[in-house]
N, C-alpha and C positions, 0 to 999 in steps of 0.2 A: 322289409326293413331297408332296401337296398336303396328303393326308390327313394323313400326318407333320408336315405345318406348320400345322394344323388343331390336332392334336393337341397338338401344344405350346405354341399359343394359347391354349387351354381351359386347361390346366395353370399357362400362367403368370399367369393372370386367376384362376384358383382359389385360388395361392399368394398374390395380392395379396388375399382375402377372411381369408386365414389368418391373417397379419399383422396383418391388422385386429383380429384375435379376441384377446379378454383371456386368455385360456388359454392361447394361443397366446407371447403380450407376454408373460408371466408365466413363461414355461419358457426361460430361457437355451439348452440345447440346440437344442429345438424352433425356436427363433427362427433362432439360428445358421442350422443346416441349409437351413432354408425360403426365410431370405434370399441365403442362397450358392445355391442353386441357382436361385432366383429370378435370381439375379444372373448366374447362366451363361447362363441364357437369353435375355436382355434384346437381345443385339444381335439374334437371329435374330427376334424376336417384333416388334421394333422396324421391321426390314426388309418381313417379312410384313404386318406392319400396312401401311405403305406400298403394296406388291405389290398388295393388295387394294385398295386406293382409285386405285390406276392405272389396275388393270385393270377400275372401275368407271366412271373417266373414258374411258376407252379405247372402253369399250360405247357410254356418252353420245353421243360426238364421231362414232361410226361412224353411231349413229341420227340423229342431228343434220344428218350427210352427205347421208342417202337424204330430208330433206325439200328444200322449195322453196327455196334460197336465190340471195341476190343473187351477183354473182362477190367482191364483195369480201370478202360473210362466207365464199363456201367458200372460200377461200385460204386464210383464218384461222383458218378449222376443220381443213383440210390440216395447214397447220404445228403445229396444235395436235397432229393425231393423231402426226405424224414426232416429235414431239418424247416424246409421252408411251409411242411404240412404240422411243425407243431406250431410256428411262429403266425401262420394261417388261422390257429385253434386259437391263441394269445389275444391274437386281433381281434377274431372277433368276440371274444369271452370280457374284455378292453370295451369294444363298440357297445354292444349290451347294455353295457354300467352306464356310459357316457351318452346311451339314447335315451334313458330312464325319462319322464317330465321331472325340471329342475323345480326345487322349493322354489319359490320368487324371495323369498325372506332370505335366503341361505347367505347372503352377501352381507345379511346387515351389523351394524353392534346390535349388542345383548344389555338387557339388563338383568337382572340376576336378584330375586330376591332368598334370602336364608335364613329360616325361623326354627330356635330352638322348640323342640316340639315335647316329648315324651321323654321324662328322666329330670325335671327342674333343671339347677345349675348344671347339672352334667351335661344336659342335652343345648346347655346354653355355648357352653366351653368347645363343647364339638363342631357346632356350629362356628364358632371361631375359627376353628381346622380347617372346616371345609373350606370357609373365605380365605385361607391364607393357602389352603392346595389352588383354585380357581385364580387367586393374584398368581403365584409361582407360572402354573401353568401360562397364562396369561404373556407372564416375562417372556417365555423361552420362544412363544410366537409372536413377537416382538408388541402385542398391542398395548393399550393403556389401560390404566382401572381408575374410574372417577370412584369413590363413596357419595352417593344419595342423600342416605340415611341410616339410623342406626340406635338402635336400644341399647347400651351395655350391662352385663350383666356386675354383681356384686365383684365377682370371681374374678374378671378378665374376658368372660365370655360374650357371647350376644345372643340376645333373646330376638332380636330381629337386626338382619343388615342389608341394607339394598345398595346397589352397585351398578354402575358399569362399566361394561368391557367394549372399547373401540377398537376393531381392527376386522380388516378385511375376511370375510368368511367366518367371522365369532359364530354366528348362529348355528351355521352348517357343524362347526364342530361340537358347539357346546346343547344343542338341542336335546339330546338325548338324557341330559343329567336330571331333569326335572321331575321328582317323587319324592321316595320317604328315602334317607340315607340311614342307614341304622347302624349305631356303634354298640362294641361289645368288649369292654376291658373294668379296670380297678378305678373306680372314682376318686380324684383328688379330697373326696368331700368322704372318703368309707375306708375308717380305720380299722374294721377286720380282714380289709387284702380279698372283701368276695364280688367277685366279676360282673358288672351290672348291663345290664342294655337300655340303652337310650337311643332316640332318635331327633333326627334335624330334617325337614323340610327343604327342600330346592326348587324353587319356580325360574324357565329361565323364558323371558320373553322380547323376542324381537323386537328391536326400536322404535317405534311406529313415528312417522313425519306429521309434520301440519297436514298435509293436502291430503294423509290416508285418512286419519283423524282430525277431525274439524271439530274443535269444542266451542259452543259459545257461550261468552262469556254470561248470559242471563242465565244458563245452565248447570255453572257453577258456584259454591259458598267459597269464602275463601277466610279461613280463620286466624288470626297469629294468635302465639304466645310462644313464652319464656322458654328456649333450648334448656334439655337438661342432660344430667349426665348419670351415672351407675347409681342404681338407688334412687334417682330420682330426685335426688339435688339437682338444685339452680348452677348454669352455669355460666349466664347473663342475666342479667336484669332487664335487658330489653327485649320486645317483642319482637324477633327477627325468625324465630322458627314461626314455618307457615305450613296452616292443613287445607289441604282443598279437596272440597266433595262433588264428585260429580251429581246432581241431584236425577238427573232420570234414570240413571242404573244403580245408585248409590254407595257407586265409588267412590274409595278414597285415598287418596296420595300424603304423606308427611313429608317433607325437608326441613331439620335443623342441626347439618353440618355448617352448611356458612354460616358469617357475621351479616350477610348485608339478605335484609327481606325479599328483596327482588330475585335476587340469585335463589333464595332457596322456592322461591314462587317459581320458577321457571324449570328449577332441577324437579320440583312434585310435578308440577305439568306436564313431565318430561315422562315419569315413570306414571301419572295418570292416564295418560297418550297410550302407556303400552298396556294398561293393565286392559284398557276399553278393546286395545287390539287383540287382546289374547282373549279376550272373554269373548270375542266374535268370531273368533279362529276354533272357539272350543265348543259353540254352538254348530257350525260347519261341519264341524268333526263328529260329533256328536248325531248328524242327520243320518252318517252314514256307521254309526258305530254298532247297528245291527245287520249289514253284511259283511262287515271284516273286523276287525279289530287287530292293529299291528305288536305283535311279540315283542318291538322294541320299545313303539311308543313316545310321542313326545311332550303330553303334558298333566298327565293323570298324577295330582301330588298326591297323591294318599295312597298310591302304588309302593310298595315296598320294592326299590329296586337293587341297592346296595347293598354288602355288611360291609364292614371294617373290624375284627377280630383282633387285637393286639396281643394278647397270648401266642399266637399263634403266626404273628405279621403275615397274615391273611387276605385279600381282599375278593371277595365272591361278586361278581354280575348276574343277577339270577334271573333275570332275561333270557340274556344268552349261555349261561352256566358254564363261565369263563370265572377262573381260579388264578389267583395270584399271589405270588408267594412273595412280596416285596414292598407291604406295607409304607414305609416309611420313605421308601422311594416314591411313591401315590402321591403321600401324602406331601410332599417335597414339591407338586408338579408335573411328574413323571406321569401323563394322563395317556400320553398316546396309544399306547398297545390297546387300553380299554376303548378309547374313540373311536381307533380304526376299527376293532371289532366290532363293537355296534352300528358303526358305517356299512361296513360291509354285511353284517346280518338285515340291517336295512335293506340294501341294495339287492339281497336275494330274494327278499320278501317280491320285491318290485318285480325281479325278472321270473319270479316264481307265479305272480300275478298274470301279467303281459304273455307268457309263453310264446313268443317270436323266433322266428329262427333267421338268420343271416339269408 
């Protein structure tokens, strides 16, 4: 591992001569590139840089041991070595994580889709929650949320809502959500007060660009009609909601939030793009899903991976068998303790894979 972080010391010390270079400053592309990857690199080079100046003190303080000293400098030379042999362990426990192979997707916006599943309206209203826990969350990491599309239910709820989320690193954090969410409380809709279970769906899928997905247009249908609204009432008269099918996989994308046809052609396109990309990601995953299969997981929806317990403001991960007692905090946006967990259970998996040692 050491060579590899050798290695990528030289590279990111080469890209910083590059940068310097007028040829370099002078090609927008070129530049781009050099400092994005420059820039992927920076924590792990950052770390290494340290690593090596530890384990340079580290050498000093042992030399420093085997001469003559009084009792009071070796004590201070003792705690000096305990302290630079746990910051030693830190580093490289740090280096590990950040040598892991990165997702390429992990940067991108997400799209999101959330379909009430099991329970009718109840599981439609939930689904509701969940879109307004994912916008919350959303806020506090400063990115934005477009609405796609969307079914409402009678109630207030959705029976289907497609979204996305723009912002730097959506993916990497929100990857982990996509399965069955299952809620467990009193239905707005059940006047004996008895506790029901319902469940909502979560698909979250990476944004997929033109150049990854290439559609063309002989390849697709492209349908309009009349937006509607809860119940299924009209809520234009004019054709502006558009459906498009991809015909060789038979996919299919809806847009009829905007007014204007073009727009909602573009926003289906959008989330057509990603569904062809995730259904390729899931075929990939799938060659290999009879010599591993990961305990976290990132896109099997029919996994049960959540409850939500309100009796009890509860929230279980049954993945990783992480218990929360803060419901409505969750449900508020408060997502991080769960993300980083699953991150991190992730990232054990990998180094538990790999077995390397520094």
């Amino acid at each position: 591992m050491l060579d590899k972080l050798q290695a990528l010391a030289d590279r990111y010390e080469k890209l910083s001569e590059l940068l310097c270079d007028p040829d370099v400053a002078s090609d927008p592309k070129r530049l781009r590139e050099y400092s994005k990857e420059q820039s992927d690199m920076q924590e792990a080079y950052e770390a290494y840089t340290e690593y090596k100046s530890v384990v340079q003190q580290l050498d000093a303080a042992k030399e420093m041991l085997g001469e003559k000293l009084d009792d009071e400098m070796r004590e201070m030379v003792k705690m000096e070595l305990d302290e630079l042999s746990e910051r030693k362990q830190q580093l490289e426990d740090r280096l590990h994580i950040l040598m892991l192979p990165k997702d390429p997707n992990d940067d991108k916006n997400v799209i999101v889709e959330i379909r009430g599943a099991a329970g009718g309206d109840e599981a439609a209203l939930f689904a509701a929650d969940l879109y307004r826990m994912y916008t919350k969350y959303a806020d506090s990491q400063g990115w934005k949320t477009e609405v796609l599309d969307m079914n409402a239910s009678d109630l207030g709820g959705f029976k289907e809502i497609v979204f996305m989320i723009t912002g730097k690193g959506a993916y990497s954090k929100l990857k982990y959500e996509s399965g069955a969410h299952r809620v467990q409380r009193i239905p707005v809709t059940e006047s004996g007060g008895r506790i029901h279970t319902s469940t909502s769906t979560v698909v979250v899928m990476p944004e997929a660009e033109e150049v990854e997905i290439e559609i063309n247009e002989n390849d697709i249908r492209v349908d309009t009609f009349c937006s509607s609204g809860a119940g299924g009432q009209s809520v234009n008269t004019t054709k502006s909601a558009v459906r498009v099918t991809h015909i060789p996989t038979g996919i299919v994308a809806t847009c009829q939030d905007g007014k204007s046809q073009n727009s909602n052609k573009e926003k289906a396109l959008q989330v057509l793009r990603a569904r062809i990309y995730e259904k390729q990601l899931q075929e990939e995953q799938e060659k290999y899903a009879g010599e591993r299969k990961s305990k976290v997981g990132t896109g099997d929806r029919s996994e049960r991976i959540r409850t939500y317990n309100f009796p009890q403001s509860r929230v279980t991960d049954h993945r990783i068998g992480l218990t929360l007692h803060k419901l409505d905090a969750v449900l508020n946006g408060d997502m991080e303790e769960i993300i980083g967990a699953l991150t991190i259970a992730a990232q054990t998996e990998g180094l538990d894979e790999r077995g390397e040692a520094v």
